[in-house]
C-alpha positions as CSV (number, residue, x, y, z in Angstrom):
1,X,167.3,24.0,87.2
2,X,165.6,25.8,84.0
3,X,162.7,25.9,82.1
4,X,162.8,26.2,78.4
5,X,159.3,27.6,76.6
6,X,159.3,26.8,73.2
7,X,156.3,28.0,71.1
8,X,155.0,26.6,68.2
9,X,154.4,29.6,66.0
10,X,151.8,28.6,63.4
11,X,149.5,27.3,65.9
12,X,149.1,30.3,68.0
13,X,149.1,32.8,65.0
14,X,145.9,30.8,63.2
15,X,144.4,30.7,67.0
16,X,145.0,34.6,67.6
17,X,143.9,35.4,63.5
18,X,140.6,33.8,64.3
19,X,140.0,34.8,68.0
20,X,140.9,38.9,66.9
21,X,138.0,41.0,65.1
22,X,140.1,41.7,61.9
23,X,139.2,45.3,62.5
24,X,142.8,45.7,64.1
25,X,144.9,47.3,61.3
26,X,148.2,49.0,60.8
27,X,148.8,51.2,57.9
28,X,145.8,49.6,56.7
29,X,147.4,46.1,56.8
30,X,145.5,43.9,59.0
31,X,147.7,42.2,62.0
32,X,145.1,40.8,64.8
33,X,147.5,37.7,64.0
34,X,150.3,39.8,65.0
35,X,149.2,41.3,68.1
36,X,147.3,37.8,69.3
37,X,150.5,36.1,68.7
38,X,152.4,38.2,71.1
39,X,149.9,38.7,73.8
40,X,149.7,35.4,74.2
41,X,153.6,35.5,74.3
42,X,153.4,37.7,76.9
43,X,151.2,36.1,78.9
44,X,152.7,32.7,78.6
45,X,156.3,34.2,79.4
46,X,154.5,35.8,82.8
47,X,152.6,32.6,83.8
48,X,155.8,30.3,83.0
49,X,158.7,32.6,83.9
50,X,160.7,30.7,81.3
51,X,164.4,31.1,81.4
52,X,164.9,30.1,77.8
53,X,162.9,31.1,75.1
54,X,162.6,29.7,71.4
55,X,160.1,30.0,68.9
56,X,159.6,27.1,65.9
57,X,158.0,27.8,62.3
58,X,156.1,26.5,59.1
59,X,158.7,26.6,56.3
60,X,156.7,27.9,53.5
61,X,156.8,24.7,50.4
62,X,156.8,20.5,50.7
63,X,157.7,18.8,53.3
64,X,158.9,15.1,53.2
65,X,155.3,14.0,54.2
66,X,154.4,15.6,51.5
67,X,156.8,13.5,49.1
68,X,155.9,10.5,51.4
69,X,152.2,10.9,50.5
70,X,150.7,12.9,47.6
71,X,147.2,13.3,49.2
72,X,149.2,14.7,52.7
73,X,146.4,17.7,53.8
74,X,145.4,18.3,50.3
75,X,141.6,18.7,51.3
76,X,142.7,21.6,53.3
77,X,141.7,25.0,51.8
78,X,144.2,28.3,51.4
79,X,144.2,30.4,54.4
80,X,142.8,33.5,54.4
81,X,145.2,35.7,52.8
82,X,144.6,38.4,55.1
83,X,146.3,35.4,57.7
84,X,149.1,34.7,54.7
85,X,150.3,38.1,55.3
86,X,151.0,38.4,59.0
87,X,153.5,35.0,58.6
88,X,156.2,37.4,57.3
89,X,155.4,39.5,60.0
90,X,156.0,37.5,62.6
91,X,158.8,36.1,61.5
92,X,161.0,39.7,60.8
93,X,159.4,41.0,64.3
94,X,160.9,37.8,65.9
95,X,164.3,37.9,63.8
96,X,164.4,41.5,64.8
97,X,163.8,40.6,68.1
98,X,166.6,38.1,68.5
99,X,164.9,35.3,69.8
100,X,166.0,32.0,68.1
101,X,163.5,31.0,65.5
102,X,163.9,28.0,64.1
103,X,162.8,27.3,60.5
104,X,163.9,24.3,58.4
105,X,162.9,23.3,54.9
106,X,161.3,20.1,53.9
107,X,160.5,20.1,58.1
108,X,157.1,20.8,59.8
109,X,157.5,22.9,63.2
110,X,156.5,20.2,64.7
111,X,159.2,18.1,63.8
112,X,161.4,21.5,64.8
113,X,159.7,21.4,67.9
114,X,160.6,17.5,68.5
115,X,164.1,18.2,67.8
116,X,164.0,21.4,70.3
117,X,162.4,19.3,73.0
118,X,164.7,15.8,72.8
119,X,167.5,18.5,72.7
120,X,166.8,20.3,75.7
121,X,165.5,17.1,77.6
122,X,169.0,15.5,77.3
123,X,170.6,19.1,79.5
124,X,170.8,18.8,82.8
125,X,170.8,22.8,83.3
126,X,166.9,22.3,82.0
127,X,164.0,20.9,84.4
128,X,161.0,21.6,82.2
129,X,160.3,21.9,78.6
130,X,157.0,23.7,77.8
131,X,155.1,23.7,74.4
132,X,152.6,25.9,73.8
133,X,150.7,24.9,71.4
134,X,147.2,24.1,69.9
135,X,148.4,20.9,68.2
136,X,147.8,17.8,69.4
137,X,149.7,16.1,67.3
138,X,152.5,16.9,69.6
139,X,151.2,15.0,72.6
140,X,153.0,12.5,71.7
141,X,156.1,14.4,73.0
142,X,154.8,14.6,76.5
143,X,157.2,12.9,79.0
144,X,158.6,13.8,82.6
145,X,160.4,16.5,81.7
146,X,158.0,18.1,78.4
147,X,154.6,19.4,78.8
148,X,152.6,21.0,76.5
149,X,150.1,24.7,77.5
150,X,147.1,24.5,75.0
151,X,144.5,27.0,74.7
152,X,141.1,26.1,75.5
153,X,139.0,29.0,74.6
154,X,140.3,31.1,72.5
155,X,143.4,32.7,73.6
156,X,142.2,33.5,77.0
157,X,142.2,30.1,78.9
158,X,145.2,27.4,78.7
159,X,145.4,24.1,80.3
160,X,149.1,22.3,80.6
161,X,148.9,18.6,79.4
162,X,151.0,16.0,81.5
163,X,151.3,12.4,80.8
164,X,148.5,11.8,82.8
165,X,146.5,14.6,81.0
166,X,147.1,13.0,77.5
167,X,146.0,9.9,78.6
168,X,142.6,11.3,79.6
169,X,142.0,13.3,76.8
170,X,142.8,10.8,74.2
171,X,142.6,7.4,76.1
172,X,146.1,6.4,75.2
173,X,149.7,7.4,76.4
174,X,151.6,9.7,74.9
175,X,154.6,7.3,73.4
176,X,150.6,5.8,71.7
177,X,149.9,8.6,70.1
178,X,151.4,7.5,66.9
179,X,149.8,4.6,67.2
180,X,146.5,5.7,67.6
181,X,146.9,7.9,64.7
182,X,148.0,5.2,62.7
183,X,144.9,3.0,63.2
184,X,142.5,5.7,62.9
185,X,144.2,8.0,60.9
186,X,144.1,11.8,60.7
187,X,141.3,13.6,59.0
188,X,142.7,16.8,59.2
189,X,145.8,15.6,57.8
190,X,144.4,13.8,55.2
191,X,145.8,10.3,55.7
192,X,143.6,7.6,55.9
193,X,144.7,5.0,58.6
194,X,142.3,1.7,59.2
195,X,139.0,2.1,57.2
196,X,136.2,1.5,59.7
197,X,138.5,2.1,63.2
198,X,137.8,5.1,65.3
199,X,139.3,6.4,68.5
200,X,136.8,4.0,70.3
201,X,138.6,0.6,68.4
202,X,141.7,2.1,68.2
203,X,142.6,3.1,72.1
204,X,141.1,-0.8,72.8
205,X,143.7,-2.1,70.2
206,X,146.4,-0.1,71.5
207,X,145.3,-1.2,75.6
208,X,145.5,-4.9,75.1
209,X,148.4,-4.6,72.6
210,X,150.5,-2.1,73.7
211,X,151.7,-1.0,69.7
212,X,150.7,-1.2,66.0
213,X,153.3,-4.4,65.7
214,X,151.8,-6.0,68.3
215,X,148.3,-5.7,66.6
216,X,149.6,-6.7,63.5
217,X,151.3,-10.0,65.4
218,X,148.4,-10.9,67.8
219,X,145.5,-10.9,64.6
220,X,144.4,-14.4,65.0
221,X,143.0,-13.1,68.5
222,X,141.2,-11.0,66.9
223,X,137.2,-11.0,65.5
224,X,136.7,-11.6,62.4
225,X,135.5,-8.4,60.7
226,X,138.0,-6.2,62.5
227,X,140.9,-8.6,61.7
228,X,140.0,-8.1,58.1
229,X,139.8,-4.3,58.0
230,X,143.0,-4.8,59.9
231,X,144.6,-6.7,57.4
232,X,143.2,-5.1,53.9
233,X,144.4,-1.6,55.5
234,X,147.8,-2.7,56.8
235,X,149.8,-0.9,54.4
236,X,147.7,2.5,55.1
237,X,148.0,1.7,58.7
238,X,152.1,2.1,58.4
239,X,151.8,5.3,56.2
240,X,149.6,6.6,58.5
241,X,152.3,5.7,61.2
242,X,155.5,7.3,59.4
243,X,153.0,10.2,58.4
244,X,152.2,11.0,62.3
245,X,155.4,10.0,63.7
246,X,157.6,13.3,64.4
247,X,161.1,13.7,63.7
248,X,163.5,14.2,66.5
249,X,166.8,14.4,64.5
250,X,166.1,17.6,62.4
251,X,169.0,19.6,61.4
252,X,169.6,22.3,63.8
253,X,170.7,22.7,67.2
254,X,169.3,24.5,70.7
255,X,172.0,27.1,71.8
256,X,170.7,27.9,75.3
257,X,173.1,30.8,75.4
258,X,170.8,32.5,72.3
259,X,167.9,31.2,74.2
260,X,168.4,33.2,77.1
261,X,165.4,35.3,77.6
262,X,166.8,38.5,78.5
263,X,166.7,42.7,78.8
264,X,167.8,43.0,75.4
265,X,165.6,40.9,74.4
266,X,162.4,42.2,75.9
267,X,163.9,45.7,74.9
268,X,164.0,44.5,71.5
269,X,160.0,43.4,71.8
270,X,158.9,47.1,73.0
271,X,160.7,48.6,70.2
272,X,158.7,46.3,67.8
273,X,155.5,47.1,69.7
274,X,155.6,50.5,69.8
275,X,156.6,50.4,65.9
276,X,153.0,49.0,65.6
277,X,151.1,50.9,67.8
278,X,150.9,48.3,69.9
279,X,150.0,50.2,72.5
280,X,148.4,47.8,75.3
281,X,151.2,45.5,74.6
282,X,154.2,48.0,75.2
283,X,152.0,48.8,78.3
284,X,152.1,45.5,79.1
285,X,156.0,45.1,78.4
286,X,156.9,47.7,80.2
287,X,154.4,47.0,83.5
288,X,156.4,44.1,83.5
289,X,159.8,45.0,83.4
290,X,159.1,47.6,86.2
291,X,157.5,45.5,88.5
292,X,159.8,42.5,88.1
293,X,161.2,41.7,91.4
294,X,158.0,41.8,93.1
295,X,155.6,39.7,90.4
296,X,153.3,36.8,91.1
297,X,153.1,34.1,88.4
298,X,149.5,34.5,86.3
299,X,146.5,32.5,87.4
300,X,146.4,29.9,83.9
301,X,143.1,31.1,83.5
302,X,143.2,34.5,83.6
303,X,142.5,36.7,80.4
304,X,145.5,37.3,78.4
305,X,144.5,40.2,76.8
């Protein structure tokens, strides 16, 4: 049995842009973005010991939440353009690398990352799927077989979120987690939800009721000033719902034979290090590689850099 580690790209790349001084530069472009992105890889592939290896991207343009719902993260600001530039950098260095990124337009990586996950889930060759991510949007893929490795601090301290985890962190499960964005909605997404339910209201809701249907069917049970907000905010409430509900159907398919995480592969990596002067990394590459059939899996905690 296999383990598949599929990385969500845009989430560790904003974590490592603002956990790296910017003062880390390569012919005068900055790429702390860069290097944070692949230490963390690193690490993560040493801790894990993934067989399979996959990465999922942002495409750049609207997506169909965006069509769905004009206002879809619109209070968000432009990213820092010294951040804009290292995208195209980490996606050549990953296409150059030959490990299968996965970009789709009119698709979030999440939804990439669904697709990955439901995918791999359905091989018997594959025991564990693992997400590392710093989105928890996507604990609502959690199940037997997927996990997700968040960051706590930083890059330097992870924690792996199980089905139990997810419920102790948010208060629901994770096949809720739609749900409970639906009811609440998302502020960082910028859809609304419920006006006047918070996590508090909404993990309640979701306890006695099970689902957003089932709220919507069992009002008359419920008091008086919530059933209103409840029922002037329906329609938002199943926006919010289609907004936060990932898509597992997206148009391209896992090829665990590409996935394979291999020489070549990790070859491939060193090259690209060293091309950036990289030099801790390669070190760290190449540590690896010689010491392979005598390493110890990474304490979770431990430092990545």
């Amino acid at each position: 049995m296999s383990h598949l580690l599929v990385i969500d790209a845009h989430a560790v790349i904003h974590r490592a842009y603002h956990s790296i001084p910017p003062s880390l530069t390569y012919n005068g472009q900055v790429v702390n973005a860069l290097y944070g992105f692949y230490s963390m890889f690193l690490s993560t592939v040493d801790q894990l010991k993934p067989k399979y290896v996959v990465v999922c991207m942002d495409s750049p343009g609207p997506t169909f939440r965006d069509k769905e719902y004009m206002a879809y993260r619109a209070q968000r600001r432009p990213a820092d353009q010294d951040l804009v530039k290292q995208f195209p950098l980490v996606k050549q260095s990953l296409e150059n690398s030959a490990i299968p990124l996965f970009i789709m337009g009119g698709y979030e990586a999440d939804d990439l990352i669904a697709t990955v996950a439901l995918q791999a889930s359905k091989q018997n060759s594959i025991s564990t799927v693992t997400v590392l991510t710093g989105d928890k949007d996507l604990m609502q893929l959690v199940n037997q077989k997927v996990q997700l490795l968040m960051p706590v601090r930083g890059l330097s301290q992870t924690k792996t979120y199980s089905i139990d985890d997810v419920t102790q962190r948010l208060g629901v499960k994770p096949d809720q987690v739609v749900d409970l964005k639906a009811l609440m909605g998302d502020p960082s997404d910028n859809y609304p939800g419920v006006k006047g339910v918070g996590p508090k209201i909404a993990t309640s809701l979701l306890e006695k009721y099970e689902n957003l249907d089932s709220v919507y069917q069992h009002l008359d049970e419920i008091k008086e000033n919530l059933r209103q907000k409840l029922e002037t905010d329906k329609d938002n409430a199943y926006l919010s719902q289609k907004l936060a509900q990932l898509v597992y159907d997206a148009p391209i398919e896992l090829s665990l034979d590409s996935a394979l995480w291999n020489q070549d592969k990790q070859d491939n990596l060193l090259n690209i290090f060293k091309s950036f002067n990289f030099k801790s990394l390669a070190s760290r590459l190449q540590n690896k590689n010689k010491n392979q059939s005598k390493s110890q899996p990474i304490n979770p905690q431990q430092s990545l850099f």
